[in-house]
MILO-618017 format. One record per residue (C-alpha): residue in one letter; x, y, z. Coordinates in steps of 0.05 Angstrom, whole numbers, padded with zeros to 5 digits, always signed. Layout:
aXYZ...
//
This chain:
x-00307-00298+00037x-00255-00316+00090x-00281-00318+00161x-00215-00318+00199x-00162-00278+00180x-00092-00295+00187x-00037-00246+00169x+00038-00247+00169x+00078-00192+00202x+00144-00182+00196x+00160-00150+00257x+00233-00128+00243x+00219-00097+00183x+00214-00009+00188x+00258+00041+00225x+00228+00023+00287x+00218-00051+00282x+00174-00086+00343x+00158-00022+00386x+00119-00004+00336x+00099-00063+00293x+00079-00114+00351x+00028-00054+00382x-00011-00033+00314x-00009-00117+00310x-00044-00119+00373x-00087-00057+00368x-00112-00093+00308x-00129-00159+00343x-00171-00124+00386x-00207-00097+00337x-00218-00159+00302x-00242-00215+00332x-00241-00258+00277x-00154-00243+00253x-00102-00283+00277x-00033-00255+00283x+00040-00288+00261x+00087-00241+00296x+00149-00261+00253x+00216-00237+00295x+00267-00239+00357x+00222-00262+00398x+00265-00226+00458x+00239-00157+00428x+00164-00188+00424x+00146-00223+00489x+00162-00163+00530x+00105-00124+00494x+00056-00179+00496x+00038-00174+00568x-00026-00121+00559x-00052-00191+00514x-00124-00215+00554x-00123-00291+00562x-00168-00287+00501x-00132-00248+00455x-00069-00300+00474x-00100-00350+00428x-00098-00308+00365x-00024-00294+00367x+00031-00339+00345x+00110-00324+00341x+00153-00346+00293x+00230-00331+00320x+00286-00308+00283x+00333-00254+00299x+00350-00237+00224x+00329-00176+00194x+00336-00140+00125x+00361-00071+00126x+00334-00017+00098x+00411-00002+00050x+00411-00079+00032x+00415-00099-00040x+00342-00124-00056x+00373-00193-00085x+00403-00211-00014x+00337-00230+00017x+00345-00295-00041x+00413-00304-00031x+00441-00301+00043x+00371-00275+00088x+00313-00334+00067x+00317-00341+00150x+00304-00264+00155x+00237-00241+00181x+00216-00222+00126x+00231-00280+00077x+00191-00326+00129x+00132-00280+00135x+00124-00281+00063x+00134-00353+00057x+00081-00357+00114x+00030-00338+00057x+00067-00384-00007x+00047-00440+00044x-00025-00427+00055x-00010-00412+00136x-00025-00339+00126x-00076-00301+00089x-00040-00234+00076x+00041-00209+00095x+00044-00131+00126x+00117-00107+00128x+00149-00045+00135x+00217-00062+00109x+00263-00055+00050x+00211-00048-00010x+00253-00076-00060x+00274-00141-00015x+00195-00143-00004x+00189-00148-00082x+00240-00198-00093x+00214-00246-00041x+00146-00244-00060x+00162-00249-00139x+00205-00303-00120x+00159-00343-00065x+00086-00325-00100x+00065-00343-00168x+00042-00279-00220x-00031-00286-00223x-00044-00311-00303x-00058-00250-00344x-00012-00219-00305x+00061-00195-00338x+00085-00151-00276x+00067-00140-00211x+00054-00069-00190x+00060-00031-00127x-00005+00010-00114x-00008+00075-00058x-00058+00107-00036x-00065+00188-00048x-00111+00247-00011x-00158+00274-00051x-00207+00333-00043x-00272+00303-00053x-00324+00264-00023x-00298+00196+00007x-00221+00214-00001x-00182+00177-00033x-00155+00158-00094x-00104+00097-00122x-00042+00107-00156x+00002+00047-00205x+00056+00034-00203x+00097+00067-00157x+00167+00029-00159x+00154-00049-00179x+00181-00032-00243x+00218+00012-00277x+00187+00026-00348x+00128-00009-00377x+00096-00024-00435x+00019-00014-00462x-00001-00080-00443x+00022-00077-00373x-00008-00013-00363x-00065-00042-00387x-00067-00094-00336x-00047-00040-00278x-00120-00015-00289x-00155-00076-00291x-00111-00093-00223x-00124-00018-00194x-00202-00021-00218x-00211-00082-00172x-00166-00064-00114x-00205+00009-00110x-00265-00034-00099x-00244-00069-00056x-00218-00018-00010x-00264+00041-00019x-00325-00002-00047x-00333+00037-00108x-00360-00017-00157x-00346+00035-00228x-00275+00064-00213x-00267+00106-00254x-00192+00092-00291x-00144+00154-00307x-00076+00152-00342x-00030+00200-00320x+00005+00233-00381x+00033+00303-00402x-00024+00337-00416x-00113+00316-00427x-00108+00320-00501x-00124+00256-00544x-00045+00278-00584x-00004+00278-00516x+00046+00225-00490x+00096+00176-00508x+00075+00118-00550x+00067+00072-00504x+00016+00114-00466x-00013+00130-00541x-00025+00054-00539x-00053+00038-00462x-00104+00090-00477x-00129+00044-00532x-00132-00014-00499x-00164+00017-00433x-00214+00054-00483x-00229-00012-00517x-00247-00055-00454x-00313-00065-00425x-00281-00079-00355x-00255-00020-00346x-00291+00055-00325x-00233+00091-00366x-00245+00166-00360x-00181+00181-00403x-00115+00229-00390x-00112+00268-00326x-00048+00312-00323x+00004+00317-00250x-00041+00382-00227x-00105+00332-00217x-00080+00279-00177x-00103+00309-00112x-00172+00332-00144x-00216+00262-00142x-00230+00261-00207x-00199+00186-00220x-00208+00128-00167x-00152+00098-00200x-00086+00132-00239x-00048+00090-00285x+00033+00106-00300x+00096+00069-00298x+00137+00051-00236x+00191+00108-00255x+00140+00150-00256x+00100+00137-00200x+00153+00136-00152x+00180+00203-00171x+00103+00223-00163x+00094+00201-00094x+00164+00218-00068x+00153+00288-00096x+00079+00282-00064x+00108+00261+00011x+00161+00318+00012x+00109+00372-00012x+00069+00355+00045x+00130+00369+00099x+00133+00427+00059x+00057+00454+00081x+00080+00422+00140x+00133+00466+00155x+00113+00527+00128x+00043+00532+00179x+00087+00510+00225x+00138+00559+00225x+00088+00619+00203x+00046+00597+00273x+00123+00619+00310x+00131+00673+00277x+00101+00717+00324x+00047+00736+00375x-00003+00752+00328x+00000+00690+00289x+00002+00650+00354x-00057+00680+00376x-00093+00671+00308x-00074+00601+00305x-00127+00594+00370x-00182+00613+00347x-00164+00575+00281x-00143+00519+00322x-00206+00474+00297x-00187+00480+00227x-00115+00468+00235x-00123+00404+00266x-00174+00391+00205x-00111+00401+00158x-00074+00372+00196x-00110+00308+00205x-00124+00303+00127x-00044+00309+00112x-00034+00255+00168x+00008+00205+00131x-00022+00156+00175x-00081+00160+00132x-00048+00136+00075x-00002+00081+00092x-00006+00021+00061x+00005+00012-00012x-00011-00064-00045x+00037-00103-00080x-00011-00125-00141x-00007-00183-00186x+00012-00235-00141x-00022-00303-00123x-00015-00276-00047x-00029-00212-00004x+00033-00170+00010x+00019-00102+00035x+00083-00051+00042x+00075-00001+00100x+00118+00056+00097x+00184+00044+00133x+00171+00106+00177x+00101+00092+00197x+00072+00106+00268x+00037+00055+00303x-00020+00084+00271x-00006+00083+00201x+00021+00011+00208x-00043-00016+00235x-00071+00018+00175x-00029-00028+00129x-00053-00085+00165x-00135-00058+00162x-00117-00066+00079x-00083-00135+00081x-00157-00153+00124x-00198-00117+00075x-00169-00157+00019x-00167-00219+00051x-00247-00209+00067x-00256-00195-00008x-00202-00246-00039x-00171-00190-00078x-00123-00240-00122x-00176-00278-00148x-00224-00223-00162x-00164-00197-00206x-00147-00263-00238x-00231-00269-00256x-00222-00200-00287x-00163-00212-00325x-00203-00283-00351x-00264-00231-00372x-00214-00186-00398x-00188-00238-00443x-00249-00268-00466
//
């Protein structure tokens, strides 16, 4: 296990860049006094909101200056062709070269893919790497893990094979539960459902001792806990959780504007004020930011690009959580099982 934890963070990266990325860095530092911080970015923007920093604290923070940063609209392939001095490029290089345990950033996911592809080495076993979120779920404890939700675009039976081995062992990791239980998200629970290549992933995850595979759990289930980990392709997935986020601002909305709709509902909302904030607090996306780029030799950890200052220290509690438990080589000794 690593005792001090070092993690990259590109500081530019997100809608809000370093107002809100250098204080979840620092809220984090305080409450861990073993991490080390690489604030990677125009230094200009960071000093300034380094001054609450104790003497102590000083000593576990580091800047690494440029003023480049990718945009959220840039073409993924321009981080490897014109923007290697960008924030991010560095802060994922940070890890390629061993002077960083884990990368948080909040910028352009597909730039973030391409750079770490690029700059870390697949972990053997390992075809694709896969983008893993975190999801709400109804019962005890949660949470639940869904993969892939962009990395890729379509994928075949033995990548979604290896998704679950991946998902099995990050779910462990980050919610301790050493028998996740492995779902694959298909059309409909019947043994007859689903394309082939589903047909086939189902075999292979039934076949393998590694893996807790609880078969086929259909879109309505998702939210239910009865997976720790749901298996699909990256077209897939990202429809899922893009259709998952906007429902949400749906609910949102809709209590929102029912509370103003009147008196009566105004005054009803008070006495159901303790429940509301309940719902309220489990919708929080803050909860939930933070989804794992899998597969790699390295820790990258995506926050989303509009995450509060809470929700991006979140993404950087996960980058510390694997770092503590080594996640890439805990997948690449599954994967050696797996192929045994």
């Amino acid at each position: 296990m690593t005792e001090v934890r070092r993690i990259a963070i590109d500081v530019m990266g997100g809608d809000s860049g370093p107002p809100v990325t250098v204080p979840a860095a620092l809220a984090a530092l305080k409450k861990h006094p073993l991490l080390q911080i690489t604030l990677v970015g125009d230094e200009q923007q960071i000093t300034p909101l380094l001054t609450s920093l104790s003497p102590n604290d000083a000593t576990r923070v580091d800047i690494v200056h440029t003023s480049v940063a990718i945009s959220a609209h840039a073409r993924p392939d321009k981080v490897l062709r014109g923007s290697r001095d960008s924030s991010m490029f560095i802060a994922v290089d940070r890890v390629r070269q061993g002077l960083a345990d884990a990368c948080v950033s909040a910028g352009n996911t597909g730039a973030l893919l391409m750079a770490g592809r690029h700059l870390l080495d697949a972990i053997p076993g390992i075809d694709k790497p896969a983008i893993m979120a975190t999801l709400p779920a109804t019962r005890s404890g949660g949470y639940s893990y869904l993969l892939d939700v962009g990395a890729n675009v379509s994928n075949n039976a033995a990548e979604l094979y290896q998704f679950a081995l991946m998902g099995s062992v990050l779910a462990s990791s980050l919610s301790e539960r050493p028998h996740a239980r492995v779902a694959l998200l298909n059309i409909g629970a019947e043994a007859n459902k689903g394309t082939p290549e589903i047909q086939q992933a189902a075999s292979l995850l039934a076949d393998s001792p590694e893996l807790n595979y609880i078969g086929f759990i259909e879109g309505n289930q998702l939210y239910d806990g009865v997976a720790d980990v749901i298996v699909c392709d990256g077209f897939t997935g990202n429809i899922t959780i893009k259709t998952s986020a906007g429902a949400v601002k749906v609910i949102q909305g809709l209590l929102t504007k029912t509370i103003r709709a009147g008196w009566y509902f105004r005054l009803l909302s008070l006495f159901a004020r303790p429940l509301l904030l309940g719902i309220q607090k489990e919708l929080n996306p803050a909860r939930y930011n933070g989804a794992t780029l899998v597969g790699l030799s390295g820790i990258i950890v995506k926050s989303h690009g509009h995450a509060s200052q809470d929700g991006f220290e979140h993404a950087i509690r996960h980058a510390i959580k694997q770092v503590e438990d080594d996640v890439p080589a805990l997948i690449a000794g599954k994967m050696n099982h797996a192929s045994e």
